[in-house]
C-alpha positions as CSV (number, residue, x, y, z in Angstrom):
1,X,1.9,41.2,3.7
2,X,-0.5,41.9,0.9
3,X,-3.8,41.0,0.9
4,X,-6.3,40.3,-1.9
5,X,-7.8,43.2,-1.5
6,X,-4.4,45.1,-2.3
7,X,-4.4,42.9,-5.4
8,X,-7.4,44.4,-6.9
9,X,-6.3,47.8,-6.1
10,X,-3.2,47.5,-7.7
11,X,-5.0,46.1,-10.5
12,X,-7.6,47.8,-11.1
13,X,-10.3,45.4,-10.8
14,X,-13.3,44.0,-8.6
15,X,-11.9,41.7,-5.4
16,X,-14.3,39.3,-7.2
17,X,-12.2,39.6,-10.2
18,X,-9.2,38.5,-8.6
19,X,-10.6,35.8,-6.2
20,X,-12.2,34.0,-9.8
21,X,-8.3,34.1,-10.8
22,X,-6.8,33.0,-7.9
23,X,-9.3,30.1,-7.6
24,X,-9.2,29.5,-11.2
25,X,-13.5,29.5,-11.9
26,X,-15.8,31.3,-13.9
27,X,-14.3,33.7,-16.9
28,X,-11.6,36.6,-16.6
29,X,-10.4,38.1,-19.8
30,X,-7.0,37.3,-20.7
31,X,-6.7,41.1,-20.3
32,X,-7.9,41.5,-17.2
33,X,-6.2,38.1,-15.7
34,X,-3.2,39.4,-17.1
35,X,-3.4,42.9,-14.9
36,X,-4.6,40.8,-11.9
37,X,-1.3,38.1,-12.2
38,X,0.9,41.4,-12.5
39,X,-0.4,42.8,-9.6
40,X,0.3,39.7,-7.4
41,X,3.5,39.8,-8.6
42,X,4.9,42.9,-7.8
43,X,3.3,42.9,-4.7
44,X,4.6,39.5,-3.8
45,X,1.4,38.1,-3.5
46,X,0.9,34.2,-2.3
47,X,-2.6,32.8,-2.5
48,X,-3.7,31.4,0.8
49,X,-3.4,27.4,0.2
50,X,-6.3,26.4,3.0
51,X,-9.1,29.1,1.7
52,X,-8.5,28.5,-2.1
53,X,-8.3,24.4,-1.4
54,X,-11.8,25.2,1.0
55,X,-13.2,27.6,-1.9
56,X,-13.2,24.5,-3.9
57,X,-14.3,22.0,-1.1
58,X,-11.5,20.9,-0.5
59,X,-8.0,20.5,2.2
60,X,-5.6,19.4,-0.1
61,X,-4.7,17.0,2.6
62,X,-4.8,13.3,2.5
63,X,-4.0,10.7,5.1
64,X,-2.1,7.5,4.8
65,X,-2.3,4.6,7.7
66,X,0.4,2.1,7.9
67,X,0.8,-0.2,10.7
68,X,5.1,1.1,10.7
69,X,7.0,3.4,9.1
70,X,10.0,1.8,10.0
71,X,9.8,-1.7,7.5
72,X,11.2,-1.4,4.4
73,X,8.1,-2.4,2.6
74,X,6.2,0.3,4.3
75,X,8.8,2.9,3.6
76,X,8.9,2.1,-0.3
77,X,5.0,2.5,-0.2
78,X,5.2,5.5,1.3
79,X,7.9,7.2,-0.7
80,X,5.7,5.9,-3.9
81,X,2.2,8.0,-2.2
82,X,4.0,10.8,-1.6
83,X,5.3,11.1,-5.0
84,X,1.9,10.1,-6.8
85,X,0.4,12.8,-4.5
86,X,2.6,15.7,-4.6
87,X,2.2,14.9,-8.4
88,X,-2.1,16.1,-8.3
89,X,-0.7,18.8,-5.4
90,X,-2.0,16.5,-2.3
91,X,0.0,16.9,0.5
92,X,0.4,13.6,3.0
93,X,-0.4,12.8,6.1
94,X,1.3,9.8,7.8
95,X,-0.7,8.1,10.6
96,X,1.4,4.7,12.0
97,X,-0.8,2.9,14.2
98,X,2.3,1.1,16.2
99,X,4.6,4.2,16.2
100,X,2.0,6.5,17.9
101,X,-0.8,6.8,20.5
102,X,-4.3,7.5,18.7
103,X,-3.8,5.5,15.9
104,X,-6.5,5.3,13.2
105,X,-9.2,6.9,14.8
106,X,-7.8,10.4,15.0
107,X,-7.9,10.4,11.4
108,X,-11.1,9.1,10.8
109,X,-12.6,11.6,13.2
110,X,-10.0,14.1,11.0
111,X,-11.9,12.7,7.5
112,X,-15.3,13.4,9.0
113,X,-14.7,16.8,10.4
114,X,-13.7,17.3,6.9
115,X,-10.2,17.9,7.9
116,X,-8.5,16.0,4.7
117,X,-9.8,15.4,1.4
118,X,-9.3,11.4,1.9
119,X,-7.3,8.4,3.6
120,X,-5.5,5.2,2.1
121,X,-5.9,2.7,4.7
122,X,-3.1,0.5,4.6
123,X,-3.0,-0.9,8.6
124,X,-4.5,-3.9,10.2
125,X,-7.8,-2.8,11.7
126,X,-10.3,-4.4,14.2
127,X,-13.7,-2.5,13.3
128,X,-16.0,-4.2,11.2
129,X,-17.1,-3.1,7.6
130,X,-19.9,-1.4,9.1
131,X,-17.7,0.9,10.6
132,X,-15.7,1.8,7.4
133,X,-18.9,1.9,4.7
134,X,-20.7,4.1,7.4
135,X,-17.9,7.0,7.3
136,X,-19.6,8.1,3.7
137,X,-16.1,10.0,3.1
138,X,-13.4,9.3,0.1
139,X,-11.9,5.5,1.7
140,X,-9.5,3.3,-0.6
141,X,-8.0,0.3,1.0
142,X,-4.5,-1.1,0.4
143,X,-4.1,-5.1,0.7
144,X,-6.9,-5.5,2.5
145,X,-11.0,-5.8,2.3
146,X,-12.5,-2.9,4.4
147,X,-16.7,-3.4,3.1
148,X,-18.9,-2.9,0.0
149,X,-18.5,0.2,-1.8
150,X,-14.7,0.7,-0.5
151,X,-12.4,0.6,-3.5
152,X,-9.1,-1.9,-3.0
153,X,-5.9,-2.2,-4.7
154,X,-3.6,-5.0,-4.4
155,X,-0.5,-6.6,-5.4
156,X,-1.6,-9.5,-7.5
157,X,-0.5,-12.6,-4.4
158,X,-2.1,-15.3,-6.3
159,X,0.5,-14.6,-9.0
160,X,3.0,-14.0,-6.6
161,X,2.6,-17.7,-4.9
162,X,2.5,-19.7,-7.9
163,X,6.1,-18.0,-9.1
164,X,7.3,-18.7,-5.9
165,X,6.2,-22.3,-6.1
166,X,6.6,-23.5,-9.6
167,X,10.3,-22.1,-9.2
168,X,11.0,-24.2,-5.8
169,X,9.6,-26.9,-7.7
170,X,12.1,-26.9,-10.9
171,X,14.9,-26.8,-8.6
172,X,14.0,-29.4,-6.8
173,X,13.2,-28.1,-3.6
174,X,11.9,-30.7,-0.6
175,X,10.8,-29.0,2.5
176,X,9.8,-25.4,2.1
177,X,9.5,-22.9,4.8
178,X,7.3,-20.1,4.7
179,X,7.3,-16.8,7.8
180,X,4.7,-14.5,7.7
181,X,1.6,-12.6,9.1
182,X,-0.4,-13.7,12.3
183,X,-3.0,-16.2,11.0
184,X,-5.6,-14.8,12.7
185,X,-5.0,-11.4,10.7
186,X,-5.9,-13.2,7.6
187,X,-9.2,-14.0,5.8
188,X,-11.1,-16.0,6.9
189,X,-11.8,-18.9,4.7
190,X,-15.0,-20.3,6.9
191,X,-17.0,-17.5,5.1
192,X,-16.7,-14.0,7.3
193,X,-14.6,-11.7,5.5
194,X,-13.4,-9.4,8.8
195,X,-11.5,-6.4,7.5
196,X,-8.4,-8.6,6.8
197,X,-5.5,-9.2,4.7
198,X,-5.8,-10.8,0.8
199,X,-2.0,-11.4,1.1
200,X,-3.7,-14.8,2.7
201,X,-4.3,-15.9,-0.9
202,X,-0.2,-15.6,-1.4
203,X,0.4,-18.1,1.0
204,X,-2.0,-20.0,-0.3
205,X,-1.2,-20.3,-3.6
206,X,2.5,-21.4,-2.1
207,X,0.7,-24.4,0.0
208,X,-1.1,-25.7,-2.6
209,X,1.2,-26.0,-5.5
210,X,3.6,-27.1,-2.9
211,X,1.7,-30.1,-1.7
212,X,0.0,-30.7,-5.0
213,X,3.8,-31.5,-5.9
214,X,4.5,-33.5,-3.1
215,X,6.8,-30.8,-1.3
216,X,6.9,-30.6,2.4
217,X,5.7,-26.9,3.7
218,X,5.5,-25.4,6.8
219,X,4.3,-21.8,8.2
220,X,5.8,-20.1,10.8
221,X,3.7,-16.9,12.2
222,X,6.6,-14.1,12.3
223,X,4.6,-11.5,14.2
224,X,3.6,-7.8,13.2
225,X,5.6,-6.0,11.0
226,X,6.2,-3.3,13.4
227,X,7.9,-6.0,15.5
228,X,11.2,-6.0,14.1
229,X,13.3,-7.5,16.2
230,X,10.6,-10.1,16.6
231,X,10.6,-10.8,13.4
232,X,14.6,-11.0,13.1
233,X,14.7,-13.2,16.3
234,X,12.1,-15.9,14.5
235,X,14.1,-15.7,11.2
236,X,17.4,-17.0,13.2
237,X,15.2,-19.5,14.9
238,X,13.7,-21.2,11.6
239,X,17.2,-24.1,10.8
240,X,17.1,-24.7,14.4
241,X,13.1,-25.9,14.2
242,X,13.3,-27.3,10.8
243,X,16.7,-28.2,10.2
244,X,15.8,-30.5,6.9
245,X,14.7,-27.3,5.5
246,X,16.2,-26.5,1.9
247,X,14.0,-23.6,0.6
248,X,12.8,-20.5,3.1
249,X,10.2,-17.6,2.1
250,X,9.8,-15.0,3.4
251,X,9.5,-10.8,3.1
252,X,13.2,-9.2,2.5
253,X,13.8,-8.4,5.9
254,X,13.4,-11.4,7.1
255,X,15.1,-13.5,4.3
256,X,18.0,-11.4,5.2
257,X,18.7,-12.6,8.3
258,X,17.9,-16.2,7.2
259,X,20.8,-16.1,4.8
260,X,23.1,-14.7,7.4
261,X,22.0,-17.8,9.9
262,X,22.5,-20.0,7.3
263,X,25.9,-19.0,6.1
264,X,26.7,-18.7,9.9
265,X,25.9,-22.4,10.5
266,X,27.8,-23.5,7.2
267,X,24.9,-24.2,4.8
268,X,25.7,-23.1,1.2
269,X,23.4,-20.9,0.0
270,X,21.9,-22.1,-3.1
271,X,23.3,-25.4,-3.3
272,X,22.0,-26.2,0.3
273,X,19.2,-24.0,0.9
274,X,17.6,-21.6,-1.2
275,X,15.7,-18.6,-0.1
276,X,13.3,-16.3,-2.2
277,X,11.8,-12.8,-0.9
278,X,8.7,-11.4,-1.2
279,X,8.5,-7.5,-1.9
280,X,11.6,-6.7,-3.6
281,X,12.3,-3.4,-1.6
282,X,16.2,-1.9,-1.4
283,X,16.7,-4.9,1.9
284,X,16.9,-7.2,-1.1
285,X,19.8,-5.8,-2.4
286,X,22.1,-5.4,0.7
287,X,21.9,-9.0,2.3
288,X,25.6,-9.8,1.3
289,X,23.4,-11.7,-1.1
290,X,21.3,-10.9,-4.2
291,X,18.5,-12.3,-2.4
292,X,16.1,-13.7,-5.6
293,X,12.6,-12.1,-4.7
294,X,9.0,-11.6,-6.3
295,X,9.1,-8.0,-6.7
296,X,5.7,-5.8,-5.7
297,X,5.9,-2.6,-8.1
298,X,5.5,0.1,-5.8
299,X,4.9,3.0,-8.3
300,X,2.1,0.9,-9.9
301,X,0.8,0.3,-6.4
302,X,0.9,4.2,-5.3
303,X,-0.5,5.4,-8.6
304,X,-3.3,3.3,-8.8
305,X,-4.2,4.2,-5.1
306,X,-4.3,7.7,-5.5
307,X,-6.5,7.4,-8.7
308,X,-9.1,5.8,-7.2
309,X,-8.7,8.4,-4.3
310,X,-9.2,11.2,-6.7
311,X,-12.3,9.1,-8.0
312,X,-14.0,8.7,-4.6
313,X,-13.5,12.4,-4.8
314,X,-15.2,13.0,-7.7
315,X,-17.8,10.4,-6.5
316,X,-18.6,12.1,-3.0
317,X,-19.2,15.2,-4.9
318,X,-21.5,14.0,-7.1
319,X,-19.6,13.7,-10.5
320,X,-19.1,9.8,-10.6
321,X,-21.5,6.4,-9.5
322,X,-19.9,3.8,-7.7
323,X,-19.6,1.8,-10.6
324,X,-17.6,4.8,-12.5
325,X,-15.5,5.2,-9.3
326,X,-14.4,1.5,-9.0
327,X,-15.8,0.6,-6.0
328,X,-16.3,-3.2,-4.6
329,X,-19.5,-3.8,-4.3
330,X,-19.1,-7.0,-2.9
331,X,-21.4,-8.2,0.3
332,X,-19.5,-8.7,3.3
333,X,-21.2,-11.2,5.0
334,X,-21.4,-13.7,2.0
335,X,-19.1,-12.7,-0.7
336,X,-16.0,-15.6,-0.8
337,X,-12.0,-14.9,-0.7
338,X,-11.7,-15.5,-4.6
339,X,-15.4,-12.5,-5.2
340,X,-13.1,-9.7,-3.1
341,X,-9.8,-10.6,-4.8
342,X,-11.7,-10.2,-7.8
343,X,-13.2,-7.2,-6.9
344,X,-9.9,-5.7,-6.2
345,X,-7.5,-3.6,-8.6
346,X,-4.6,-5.8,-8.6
347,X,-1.0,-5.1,-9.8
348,X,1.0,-7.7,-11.2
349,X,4.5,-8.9,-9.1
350,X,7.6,-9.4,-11.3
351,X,10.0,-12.3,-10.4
352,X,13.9,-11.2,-10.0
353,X,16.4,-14.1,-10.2
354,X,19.1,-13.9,-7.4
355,X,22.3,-15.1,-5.8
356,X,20.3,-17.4,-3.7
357,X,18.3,-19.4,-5.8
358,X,19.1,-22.3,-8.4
359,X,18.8,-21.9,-11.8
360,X,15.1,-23.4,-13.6
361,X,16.8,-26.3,-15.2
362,X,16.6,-25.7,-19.1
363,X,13.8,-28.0,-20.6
């Protein structure tokens, strides 16, 4: 196999020479760059990835953490990051924290040895802002808070709970049912932040313009998402605890199997009951329904991710200030849920009318 050294033989030129092309710094005539690329062509030359990505300070790694990679949402933001990476030439690393043994730590340790270039956090995790801010290494959060000086990106949930509800409203909706997240997994409204999920503020925009309406609304903890069949089991359960129930929400997975209980117990679907998912991944296409959902835009999501990953990048070396890089620099201890959402990059949601909702009545 040739070497660089065979390179600049063939060439002609210095082994410097051909290590400023194959790196890409400092100046090479066109003359001589020409002789050098000519040279590792006909010898078949391929450019060691690892030392040209270290050259530069770099691994041309980057790791992902995800609580599953076997939920739909999960999957669609996963297929999203690997696209928006291979796009810049990152190359992913997937980390699930349920699927596998050492979970999140390995790749923290992995990000401090300087084994990868970065992580996207997207997992439920138990250590405390502290932990995160103290790492020093290029950090961007998805859906969640992780400390000052962290960038996040979010779908917008406020947005995404007020379609939800002013819809449910219109079509004159009496007792909604909401599944979701464990509670105690969500922000916490007393004042401590945690390193915990802003999706809180969807169901909380749903509650509120719910009751301020005068509509009946209940929550129903649907476990982790790596807990599928959980999760399915809780969905069949919901008619038989709340059998007045005439709306249900829920992520597409789950609003799947609602619709199937509910056309197995006879209720017409949406002159009975309506149902409305929140994520809008493939699942909401191939539930014998056209389930109506709030649709997060994945692609947006991904993209934006990875561009404030490439500025962390650019701020750990030096290049950009925290301000430039779009990092929160939000206090933990006293900021309030509304300070970090709008510290947060967030992505607007897009409603898509189903098969199993009413139509707004025309004003």
């Amino acid at each position: 196999m040739a070497g660089m050294r065979d390179v600049a033989k063939k060439a002609g030129v210095s082994l410097s020479t051909v290590s400023l092309v194959v790196n890409s710094t400092g100046y090479v005539s066109d003359d001589m760059r020409g002789r050098v690329e000519n040279a590792m062509k006909e010898l078949n030359y391929i450019p060691n990835e690892l030392a040209r990505n270290l050259y530069h300070g770099r691994t041309g790694l980057a790791g992902v953490i995800v609580p599953t990679i076997i939920h739909p949402f999960f999957a669609s933001m996963l297929a999203a990051l690997h696209r928006a990476l291979s796009e810049r030439g990152i190359r992913i690393m997937v980390c699930s924290t349920a699927d596998g043994d050492n979970g999140e730590t390995e790749y923290i340790n992995m990000l401090r040895r300087r084994m990868m270039d970065g992580i996207i956090m997207a997992a439920h995790t138990d250590h405390s802002p502290d932990y995160w801010t103290s790492i020093g290494r290029p950090i961007v959060a998805f859906d969640r808070y992780l400390g000052a000086g962290i960038p996040s990106v979010s779908s917008d949930h406020d947005e995404g709970g007020r379609i939800i509800a002013e819809h449910l409203i219109a079509t004159g909706a009496t007792h909604v049912v909401s599944l979701g997240g464990p509670l105690e997994q969500f922000i916490d409204y007393g004042g401590g932040m945690g390193t915990t999920f802003p999706t809180v503020r969807f169901h909380a925009a749903l509650e509120g313009l719910l009751n301020d309406a005068g509509v009946a609304y209940d929550y129903i903890e649907a476990g982790e998402v790596s807990r599928l069949n959980h999760q399915r089991d809780v969905a069949l359960s919901v008619l038989d605890r709340y059998p007045d129930a005439d709306a249900i929400v829920g992520s597409d997975y789950i609003i799947s199997y609602c619709l199937q209980d509910a056309l197995r117990r006879g209720r017409h679907v949406p002159d009975d009951i309506q149902l409305v998912s929140y994520d809008g991944t493939i699942a909401a296409d191939m539930a014998g329904m056209r389930l109506t959902s709030v649709r997060q835009d994945f692609t947006a999501l991904a993209e934006k991710l990875v561009e404030r990953l490439m500025q962390s990048y650019e701020a750990s070396d030096g290049k950009l200030d925290a301000t430039q890089a779009g990092v929160i620099t939000t206090d933990a201890d006293t900021a309030s849920p509304r300070d970090v959402a709008e510290a947060m990059d967030l992505i607007p949601v897009r409603f898509i009318a189903g098969e199993t909702t009413r139509p707004t009545p025309v004003a």
